[in-house]
MARTI-697627 format. One record per atom (N, C-alpha, C, O, CB): atom name; x negated, y negated, z negated; residue in three letters. Coordinates in nm, 2 decimals. Atoms other than C-alpha are relative to their C-alpha. Glycine has a CB too. Example, Ala and Ser with C-alpha at 12.3 -4.5 7.8 and 13.67 -1.06 7.14 Angstrom:
# MARTI-697627
<N; <-0.09; 0.12; 0.00>; ALA>
<CA; <-1.23; 0.45; -0.78>; ALA>
<C; <-0.09; -0.12; 0.00>; ALA>
<O; <-0.19; -0.12; -0.07>; ALA>
<CB; <0.10; 0.00; -0.12>; ALA>
<N; <0.09; 0.11; 0.00>; SER>
<CA; <-1.37; 0.11; -0.71>; SER>
<C; <0.08; -0.11; -0.08>; SER>
<O; <0.03; -0.22; -0.09>; SER>
<CB; <-0.04; -0.05; 0.14>; SER>
This chain:
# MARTI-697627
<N; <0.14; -0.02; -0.06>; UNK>
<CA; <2.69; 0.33; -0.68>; UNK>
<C; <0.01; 0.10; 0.11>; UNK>
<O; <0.08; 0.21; 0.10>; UNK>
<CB; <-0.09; 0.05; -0.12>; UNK>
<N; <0.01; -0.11; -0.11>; UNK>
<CA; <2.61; 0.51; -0.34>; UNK>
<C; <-0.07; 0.16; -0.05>; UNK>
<O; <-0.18; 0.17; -0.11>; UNK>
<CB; <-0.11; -0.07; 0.11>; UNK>
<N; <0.11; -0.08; 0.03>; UNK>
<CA; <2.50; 0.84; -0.39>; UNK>
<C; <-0.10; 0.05; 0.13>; UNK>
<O; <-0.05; 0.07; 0.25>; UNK>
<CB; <0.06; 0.13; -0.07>; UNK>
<N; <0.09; -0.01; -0.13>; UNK>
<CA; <2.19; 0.90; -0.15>; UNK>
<C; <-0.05; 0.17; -0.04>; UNK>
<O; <-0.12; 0.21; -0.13>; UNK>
<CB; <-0.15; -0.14; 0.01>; UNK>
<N; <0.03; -0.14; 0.03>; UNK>
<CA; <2.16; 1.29; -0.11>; UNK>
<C; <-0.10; 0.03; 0.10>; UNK>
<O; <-0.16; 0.13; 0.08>; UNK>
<CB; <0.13; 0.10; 0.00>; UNK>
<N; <0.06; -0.07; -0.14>; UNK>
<CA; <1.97; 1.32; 0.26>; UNK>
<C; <-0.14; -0.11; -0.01>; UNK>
<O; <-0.15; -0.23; -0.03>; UNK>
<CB; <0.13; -0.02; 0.18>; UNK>
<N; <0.15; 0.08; 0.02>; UNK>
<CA; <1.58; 1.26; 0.25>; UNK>
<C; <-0.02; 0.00; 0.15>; UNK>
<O; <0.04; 0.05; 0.25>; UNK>
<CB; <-0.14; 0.08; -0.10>; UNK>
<N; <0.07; -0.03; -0.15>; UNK>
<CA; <1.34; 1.18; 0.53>; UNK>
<C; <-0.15; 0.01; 0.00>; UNK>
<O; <-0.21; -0.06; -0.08>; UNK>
<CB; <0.04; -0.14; 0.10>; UNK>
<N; <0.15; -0.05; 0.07>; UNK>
<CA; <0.99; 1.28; 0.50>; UNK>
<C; <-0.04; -0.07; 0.13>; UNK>
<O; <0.03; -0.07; 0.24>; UNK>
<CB; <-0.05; 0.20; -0.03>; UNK>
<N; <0.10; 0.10; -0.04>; UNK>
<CA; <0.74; 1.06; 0.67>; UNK>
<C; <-0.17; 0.01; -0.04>; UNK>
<O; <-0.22; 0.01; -0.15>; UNK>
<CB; <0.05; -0.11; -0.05>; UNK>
<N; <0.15; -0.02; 0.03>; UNK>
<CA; <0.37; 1.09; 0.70>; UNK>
<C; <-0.07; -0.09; 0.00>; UNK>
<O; <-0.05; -0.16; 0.09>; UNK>
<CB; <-0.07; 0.09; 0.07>; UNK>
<N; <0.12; 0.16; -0.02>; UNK>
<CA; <0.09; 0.81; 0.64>; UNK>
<C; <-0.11; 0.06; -0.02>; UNK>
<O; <-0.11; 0.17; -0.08>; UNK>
<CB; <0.01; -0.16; -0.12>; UNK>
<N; <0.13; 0.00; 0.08>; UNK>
<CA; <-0.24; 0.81; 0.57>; UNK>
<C; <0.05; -0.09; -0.13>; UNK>
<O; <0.15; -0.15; -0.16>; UNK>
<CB; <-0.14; -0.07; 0.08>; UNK>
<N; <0.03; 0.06; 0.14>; UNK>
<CA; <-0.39; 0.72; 0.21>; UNK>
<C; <0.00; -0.11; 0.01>; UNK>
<O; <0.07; -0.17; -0.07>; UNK>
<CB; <-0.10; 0.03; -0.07>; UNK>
<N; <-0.03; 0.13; -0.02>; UNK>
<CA; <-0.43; 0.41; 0.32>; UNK>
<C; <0.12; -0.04; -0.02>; UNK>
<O; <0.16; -0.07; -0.13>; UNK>
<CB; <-0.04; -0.04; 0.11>; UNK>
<N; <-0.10; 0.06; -0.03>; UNK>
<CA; <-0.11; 0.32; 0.46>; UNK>
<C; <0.07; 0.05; -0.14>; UNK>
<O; <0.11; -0.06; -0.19>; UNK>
<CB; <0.07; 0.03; 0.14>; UNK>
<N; <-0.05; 0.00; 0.09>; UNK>
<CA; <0.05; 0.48; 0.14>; UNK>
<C; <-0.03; -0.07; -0.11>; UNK>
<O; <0.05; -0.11; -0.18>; UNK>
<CB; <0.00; 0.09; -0.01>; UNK>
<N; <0.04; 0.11; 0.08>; UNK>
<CA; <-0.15; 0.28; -0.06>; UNK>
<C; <0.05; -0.14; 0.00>; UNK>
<O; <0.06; -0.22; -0.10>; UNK>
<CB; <-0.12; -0.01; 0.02>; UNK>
<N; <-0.01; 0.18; -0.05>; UNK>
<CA; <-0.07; -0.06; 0.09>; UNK>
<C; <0.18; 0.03; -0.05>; UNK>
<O; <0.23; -0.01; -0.16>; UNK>
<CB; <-0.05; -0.07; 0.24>; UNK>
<N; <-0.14; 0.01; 0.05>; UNK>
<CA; <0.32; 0.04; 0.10>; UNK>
<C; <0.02; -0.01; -0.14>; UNK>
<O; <0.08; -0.11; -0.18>; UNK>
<CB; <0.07; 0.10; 0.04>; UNK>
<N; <0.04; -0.02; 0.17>; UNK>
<CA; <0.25; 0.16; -0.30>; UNK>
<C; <-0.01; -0.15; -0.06>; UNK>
<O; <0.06; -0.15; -0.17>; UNK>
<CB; <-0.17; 0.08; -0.02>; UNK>
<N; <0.06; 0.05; 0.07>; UNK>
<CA; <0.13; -0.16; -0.39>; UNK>
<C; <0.11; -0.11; 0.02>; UNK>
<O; <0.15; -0.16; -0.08>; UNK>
<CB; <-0.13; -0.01; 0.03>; UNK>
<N; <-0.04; 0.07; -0.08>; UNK>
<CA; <0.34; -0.38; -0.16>; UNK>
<C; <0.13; -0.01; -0.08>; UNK>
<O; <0.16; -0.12; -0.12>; UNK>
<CB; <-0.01; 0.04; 0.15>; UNK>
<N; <-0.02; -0.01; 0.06>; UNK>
<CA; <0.61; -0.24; -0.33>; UNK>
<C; <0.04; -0.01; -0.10>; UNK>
<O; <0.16; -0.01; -0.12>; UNK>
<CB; <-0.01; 0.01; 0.03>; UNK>
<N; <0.01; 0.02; 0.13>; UNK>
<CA; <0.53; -0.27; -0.69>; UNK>
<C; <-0.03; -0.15; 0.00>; UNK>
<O; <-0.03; -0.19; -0.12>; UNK>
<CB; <-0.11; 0.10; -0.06>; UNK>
<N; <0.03; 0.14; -0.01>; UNK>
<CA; <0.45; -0.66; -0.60>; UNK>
<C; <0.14; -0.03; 0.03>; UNK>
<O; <0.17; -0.14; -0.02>; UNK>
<CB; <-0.11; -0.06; 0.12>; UNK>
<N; <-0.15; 0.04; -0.01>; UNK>
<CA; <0.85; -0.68; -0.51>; UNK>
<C; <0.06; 0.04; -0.10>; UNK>
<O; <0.17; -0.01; -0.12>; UNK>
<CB; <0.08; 0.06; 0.12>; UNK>
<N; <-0.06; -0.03; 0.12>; UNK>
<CA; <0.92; -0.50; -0.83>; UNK>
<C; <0.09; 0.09; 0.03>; UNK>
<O; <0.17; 0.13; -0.05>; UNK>
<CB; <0.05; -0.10; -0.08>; UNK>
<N; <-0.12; -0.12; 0.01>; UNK>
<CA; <1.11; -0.22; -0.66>; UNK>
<C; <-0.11; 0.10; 0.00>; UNK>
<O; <-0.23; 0.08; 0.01>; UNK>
<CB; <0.12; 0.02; 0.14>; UNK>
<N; <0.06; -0.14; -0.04>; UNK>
<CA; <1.02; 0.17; -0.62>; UNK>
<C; <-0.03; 0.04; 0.19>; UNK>
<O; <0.03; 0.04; 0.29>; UNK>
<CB; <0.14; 0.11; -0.06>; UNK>
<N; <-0.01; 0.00; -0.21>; UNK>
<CA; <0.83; 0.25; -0.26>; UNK>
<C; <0.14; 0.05; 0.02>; UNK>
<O; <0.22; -0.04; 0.01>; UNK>
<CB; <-0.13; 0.15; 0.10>; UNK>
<N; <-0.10; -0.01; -0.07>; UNK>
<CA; <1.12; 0.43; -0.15>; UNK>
<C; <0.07; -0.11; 0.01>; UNK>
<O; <0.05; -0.17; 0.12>; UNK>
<CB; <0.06; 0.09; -0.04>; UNK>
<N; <-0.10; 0.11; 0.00>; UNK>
<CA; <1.38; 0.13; -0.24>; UNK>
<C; <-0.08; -0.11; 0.11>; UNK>
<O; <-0.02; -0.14; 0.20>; UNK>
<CB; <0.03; -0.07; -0.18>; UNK>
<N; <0.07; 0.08; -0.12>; UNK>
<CA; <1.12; -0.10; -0.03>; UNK>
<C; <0.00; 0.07; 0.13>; UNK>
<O; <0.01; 0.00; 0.23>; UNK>
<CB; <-0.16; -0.03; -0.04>; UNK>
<N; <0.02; -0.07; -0.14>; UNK>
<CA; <1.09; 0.16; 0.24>; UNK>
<C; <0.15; -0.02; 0.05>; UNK>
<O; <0.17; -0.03; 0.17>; UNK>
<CB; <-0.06; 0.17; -0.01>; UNK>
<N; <-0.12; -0.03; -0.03>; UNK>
<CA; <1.47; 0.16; 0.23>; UNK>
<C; <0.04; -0.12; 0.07>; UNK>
<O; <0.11; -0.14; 0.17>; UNK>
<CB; <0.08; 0.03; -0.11>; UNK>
<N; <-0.04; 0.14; -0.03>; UNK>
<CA; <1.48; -0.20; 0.21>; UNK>
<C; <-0.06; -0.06; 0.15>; UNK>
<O; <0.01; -0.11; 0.23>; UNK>
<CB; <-0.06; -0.08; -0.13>; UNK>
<N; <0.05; 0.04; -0.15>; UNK>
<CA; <1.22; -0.27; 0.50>; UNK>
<C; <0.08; 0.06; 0.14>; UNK>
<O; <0.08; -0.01; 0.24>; UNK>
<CB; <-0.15; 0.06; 0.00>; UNK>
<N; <-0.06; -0.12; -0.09>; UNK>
<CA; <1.42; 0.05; 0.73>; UNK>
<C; <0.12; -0.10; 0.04>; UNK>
<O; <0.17; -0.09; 0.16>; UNK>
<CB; <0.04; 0.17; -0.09>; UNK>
<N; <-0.15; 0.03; -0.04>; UNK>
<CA; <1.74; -0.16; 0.71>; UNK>
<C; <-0.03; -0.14; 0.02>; UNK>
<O; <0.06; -0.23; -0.01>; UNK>
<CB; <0.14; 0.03; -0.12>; UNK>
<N; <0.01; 0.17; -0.04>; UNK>
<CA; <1.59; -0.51; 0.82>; UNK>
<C; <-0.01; -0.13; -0.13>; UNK>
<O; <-0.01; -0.25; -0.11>; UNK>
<CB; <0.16; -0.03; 0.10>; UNK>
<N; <0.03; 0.11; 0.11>; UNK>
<CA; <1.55; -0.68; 0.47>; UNK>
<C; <-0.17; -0.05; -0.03>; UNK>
<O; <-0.28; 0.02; 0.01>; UNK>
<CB; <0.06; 0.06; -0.17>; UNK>
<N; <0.14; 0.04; 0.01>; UNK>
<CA; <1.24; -0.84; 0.40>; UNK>
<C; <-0.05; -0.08; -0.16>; UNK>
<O; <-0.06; -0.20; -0.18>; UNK>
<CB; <-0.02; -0.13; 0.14>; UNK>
<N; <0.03; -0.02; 0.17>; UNK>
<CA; <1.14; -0.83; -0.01>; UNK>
<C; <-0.10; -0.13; 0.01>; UNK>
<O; <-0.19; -0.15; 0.08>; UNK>
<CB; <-0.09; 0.19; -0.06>; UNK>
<N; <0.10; 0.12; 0.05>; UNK>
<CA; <0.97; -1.12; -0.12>; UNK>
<C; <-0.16; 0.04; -0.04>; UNK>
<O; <-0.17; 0.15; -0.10>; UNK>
<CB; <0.07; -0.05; -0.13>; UNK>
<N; <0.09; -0.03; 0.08>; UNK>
<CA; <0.60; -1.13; -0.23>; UNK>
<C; <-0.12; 0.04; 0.11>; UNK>
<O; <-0.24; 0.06; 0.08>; UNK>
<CB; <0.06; 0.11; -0.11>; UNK>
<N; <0.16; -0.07; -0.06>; UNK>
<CA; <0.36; -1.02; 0.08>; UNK>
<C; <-0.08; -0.13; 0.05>; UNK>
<O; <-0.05; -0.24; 0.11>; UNK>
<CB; <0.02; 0.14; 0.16>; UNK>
<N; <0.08; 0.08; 0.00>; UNK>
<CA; <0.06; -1.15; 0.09>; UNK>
<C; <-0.04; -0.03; 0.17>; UNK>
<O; <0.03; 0.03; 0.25>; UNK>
<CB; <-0.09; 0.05; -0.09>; UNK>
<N; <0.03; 0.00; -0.12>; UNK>
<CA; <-0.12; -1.26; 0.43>; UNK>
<C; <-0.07; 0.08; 0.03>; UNK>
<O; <-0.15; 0.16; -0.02>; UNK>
<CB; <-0.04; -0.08; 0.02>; UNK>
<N; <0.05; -0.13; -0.07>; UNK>
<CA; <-0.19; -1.06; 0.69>; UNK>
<C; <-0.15; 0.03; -0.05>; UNK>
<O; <-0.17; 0.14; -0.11>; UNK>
<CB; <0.00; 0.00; 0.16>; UNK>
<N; <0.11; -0.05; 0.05>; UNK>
<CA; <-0.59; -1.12; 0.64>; UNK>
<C; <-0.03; 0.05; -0.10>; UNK>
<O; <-0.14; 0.11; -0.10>; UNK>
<CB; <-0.05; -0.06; 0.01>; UNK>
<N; <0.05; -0.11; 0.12>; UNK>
<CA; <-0.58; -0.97; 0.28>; UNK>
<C; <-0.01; 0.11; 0.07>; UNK>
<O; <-0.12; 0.17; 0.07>; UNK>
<CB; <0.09; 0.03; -0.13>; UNK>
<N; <0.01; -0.15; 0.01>; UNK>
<CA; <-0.46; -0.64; 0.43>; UNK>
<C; <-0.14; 0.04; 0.15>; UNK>
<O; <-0.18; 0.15; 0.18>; UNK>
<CB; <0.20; 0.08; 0.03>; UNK>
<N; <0.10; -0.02; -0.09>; UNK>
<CA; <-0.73; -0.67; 0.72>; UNK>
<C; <-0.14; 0.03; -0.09>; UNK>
<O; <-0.20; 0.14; -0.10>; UNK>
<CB; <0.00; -0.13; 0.11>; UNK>
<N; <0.15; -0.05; 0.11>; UNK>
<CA; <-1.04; -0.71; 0.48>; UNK>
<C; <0.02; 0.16; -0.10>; UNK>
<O; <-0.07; 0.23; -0.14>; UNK>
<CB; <-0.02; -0.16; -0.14>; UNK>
<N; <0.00; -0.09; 0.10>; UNK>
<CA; <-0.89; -0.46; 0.27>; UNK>
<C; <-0.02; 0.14; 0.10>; UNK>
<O; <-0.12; 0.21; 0.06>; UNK>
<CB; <0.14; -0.01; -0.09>; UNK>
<N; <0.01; -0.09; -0.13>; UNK>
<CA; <-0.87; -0.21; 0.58>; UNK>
<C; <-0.15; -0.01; 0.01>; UNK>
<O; <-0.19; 0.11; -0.02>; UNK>
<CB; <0.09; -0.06; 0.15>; UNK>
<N; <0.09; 0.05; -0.07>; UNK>
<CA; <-1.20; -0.34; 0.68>; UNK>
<C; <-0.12; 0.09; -0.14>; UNK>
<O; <-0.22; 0.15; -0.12>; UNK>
<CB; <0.01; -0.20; 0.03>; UNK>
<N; <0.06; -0.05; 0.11>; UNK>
<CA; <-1.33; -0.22; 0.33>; UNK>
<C; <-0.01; 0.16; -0.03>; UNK>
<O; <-0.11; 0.22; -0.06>; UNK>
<CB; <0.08; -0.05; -0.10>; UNK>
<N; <-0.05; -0.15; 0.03>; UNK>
<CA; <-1.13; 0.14; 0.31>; UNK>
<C; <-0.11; 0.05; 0.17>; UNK>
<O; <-0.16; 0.16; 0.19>; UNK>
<CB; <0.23; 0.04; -0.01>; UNK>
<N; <0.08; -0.09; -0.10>; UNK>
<CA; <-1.33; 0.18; 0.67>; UNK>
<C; <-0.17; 0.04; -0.07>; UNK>
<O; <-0.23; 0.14; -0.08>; UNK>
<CB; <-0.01; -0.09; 0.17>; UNK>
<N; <0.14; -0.06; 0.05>; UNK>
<CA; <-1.66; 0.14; 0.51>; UNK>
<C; <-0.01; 0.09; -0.11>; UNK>
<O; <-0.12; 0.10; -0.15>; UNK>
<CB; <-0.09; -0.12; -0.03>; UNK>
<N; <0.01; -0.09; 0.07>; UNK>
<CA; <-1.58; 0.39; 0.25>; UNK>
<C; <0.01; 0.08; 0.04>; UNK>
<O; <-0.06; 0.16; -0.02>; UNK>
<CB; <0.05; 0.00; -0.06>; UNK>
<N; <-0.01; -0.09; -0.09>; UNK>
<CA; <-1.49; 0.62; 0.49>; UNK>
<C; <-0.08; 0.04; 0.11>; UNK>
<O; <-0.07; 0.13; 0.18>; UNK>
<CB; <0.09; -0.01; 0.04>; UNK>
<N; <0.15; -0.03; -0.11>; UNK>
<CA; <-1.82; 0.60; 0.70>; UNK>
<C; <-0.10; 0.01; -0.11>; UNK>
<O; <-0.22; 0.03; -0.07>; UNK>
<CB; <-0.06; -0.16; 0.13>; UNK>
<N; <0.12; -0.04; 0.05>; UNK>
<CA; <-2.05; 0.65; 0.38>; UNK>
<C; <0.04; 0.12; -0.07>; UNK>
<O; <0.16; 0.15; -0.08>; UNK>
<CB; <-0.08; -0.10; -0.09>; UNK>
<N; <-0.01; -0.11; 0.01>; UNK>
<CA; <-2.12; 0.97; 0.22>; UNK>
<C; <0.09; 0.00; -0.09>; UNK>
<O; <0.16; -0.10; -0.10>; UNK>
<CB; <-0.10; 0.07; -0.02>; UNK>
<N; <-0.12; -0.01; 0.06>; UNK>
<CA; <-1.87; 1.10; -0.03>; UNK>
<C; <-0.01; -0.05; -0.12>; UNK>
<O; <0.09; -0.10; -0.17>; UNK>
<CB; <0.05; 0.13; 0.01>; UNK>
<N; <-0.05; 0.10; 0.12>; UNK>
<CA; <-2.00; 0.95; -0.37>; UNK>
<C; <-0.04; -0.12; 0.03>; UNK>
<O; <0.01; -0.19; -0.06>; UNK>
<CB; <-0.06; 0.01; -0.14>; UNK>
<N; <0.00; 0.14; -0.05>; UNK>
<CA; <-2.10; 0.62; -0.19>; UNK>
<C; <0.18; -0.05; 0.00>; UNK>
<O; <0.24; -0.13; -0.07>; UNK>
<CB; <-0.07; 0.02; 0.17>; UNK>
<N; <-0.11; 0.02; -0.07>; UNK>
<CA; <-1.77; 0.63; -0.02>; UNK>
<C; <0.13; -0.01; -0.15>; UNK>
<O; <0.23; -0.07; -0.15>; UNK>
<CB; <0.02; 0.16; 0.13>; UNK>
<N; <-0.15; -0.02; 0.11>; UNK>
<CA; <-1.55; 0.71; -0.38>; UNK>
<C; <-0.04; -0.17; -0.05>; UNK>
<O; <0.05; -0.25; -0.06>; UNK>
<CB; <0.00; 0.17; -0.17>; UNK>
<N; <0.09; 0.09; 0.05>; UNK>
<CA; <-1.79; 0.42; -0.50>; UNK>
<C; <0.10; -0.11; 0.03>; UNK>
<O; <0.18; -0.15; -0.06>; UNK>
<CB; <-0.15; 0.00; 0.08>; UNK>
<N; <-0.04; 0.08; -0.09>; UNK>
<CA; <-1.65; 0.18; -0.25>; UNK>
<C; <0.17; 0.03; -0.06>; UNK>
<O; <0.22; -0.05; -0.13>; UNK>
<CB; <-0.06; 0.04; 0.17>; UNK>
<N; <-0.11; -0.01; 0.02>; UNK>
<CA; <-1.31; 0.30; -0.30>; UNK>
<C; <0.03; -0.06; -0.13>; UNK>
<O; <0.07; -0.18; -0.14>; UNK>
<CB; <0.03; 0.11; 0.03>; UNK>
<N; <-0.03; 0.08; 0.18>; UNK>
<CA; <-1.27; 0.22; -0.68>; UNK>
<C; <-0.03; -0.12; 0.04>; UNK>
<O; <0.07; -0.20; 0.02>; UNK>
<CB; <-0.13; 0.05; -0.16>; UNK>
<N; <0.03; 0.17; 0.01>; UNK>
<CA; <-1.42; -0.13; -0.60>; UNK>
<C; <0.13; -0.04; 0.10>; UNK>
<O; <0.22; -0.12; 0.06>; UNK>
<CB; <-0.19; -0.06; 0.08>; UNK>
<N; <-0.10; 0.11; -0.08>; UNK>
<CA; <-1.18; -0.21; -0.30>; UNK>
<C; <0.16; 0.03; -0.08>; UNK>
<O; <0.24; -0.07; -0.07>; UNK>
<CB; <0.02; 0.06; 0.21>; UNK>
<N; <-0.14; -0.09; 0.06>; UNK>
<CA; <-0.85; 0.01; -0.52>; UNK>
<C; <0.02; -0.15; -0.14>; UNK>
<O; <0.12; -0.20; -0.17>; UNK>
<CB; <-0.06; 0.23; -0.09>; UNK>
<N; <0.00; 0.12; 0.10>; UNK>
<CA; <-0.94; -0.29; -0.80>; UNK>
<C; <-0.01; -0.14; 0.12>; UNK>
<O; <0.07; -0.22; 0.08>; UNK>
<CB; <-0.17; 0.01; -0.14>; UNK>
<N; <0.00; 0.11; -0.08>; UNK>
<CA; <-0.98; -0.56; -0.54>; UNK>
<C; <0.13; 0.02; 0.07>; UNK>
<O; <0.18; -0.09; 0.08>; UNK>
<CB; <-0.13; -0.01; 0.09>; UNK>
<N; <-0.14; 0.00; -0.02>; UNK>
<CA; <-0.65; -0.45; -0.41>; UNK>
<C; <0.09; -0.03; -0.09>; UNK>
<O; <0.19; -0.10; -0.08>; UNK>
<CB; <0.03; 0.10; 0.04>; UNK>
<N; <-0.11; 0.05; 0.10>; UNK>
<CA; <-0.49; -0.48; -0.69>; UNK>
<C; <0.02; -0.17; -0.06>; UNK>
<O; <0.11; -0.22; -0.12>; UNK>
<CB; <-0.03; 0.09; -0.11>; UNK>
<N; <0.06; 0.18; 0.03>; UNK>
<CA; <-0.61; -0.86; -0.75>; UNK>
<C; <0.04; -0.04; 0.06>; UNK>
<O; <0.08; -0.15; 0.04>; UNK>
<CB; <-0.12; -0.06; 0.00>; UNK>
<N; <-0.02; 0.10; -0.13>; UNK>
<CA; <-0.53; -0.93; -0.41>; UNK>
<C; <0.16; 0.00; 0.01>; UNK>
<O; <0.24; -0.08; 0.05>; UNK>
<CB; <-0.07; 0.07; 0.16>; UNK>
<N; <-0.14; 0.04; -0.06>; UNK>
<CA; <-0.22; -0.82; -0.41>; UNK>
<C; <0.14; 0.06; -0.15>; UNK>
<O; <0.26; 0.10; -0.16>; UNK>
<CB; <0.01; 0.12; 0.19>; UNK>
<N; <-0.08; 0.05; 0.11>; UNK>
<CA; <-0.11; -0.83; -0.77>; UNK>
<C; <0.00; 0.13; -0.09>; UNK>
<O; <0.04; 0.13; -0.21>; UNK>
<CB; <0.16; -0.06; 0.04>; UNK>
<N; <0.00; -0.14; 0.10>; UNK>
<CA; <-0.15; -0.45; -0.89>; UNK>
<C; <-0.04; -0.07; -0.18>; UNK>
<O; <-0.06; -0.19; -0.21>; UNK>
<CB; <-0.17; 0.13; 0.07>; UNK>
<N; <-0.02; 0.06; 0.14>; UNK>
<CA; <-0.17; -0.46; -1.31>; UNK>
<C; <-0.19; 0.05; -0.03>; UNK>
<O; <-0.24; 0.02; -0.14>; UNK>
<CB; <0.15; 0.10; -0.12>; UNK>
C-alpha cells in the first residue's frame, strides 16, 4: 500500500462541498479518494446529469436570498431532495 503523507488543502463553498460529499458517497468512496480519483483523470461511476446539479444550485440560491429561518427552511428541503437525487441514504 502507498503511504500518502503530503496534504493539500483546498477551499469550496458549502455548496460545492456538498455536491463533492454526496457525489462521492454515490461512488462508494471517501471525498478525498474521489477527489484523488477525479485529480488524476479517473472518472468514478454513478454521476447523475448535469441538470440535477443545476436545479439543485438553483434551489441552494433561493435559500440564500431568503432570511435566515426561511433560508435553513429551504435548505433541509433541497439537503433531502439531494439526497434522492443523487442517492444520499
Amino acid at each position: 500500500m502507498r503511504k500518502r503523507s503530503v496534504g493539500i488543502n483546498v477551499r469550496v463553498s458549502v455548496t460545492e462541498k456538498r455536491k463533492m460529499t454526496l457525489m462521492a458517497k454515490r461512488c462508494g468512496l471517501s471525498l478525498s479518494e474521489y477527489l484523488r480519483q477525479r485529480a488524476l483523470g479517473y472518472e468514478p461511476g454513478g454521476h447523475p446529469p448535469k441538470e440535477v446539479f443545476d436545479v439543485l444550485d438553483k434551489l441552494d440560491e433561493m435559500a440564500e436570498s431568503c432570511s435566515v429561518r426561511d433560508g435553513a427552511a429551504i435548505s433541509a428541503h433541497t439537503d433531502r431532495l439531494r439526497d434522492l437525487l443523487i442517492g444520499g441514504n
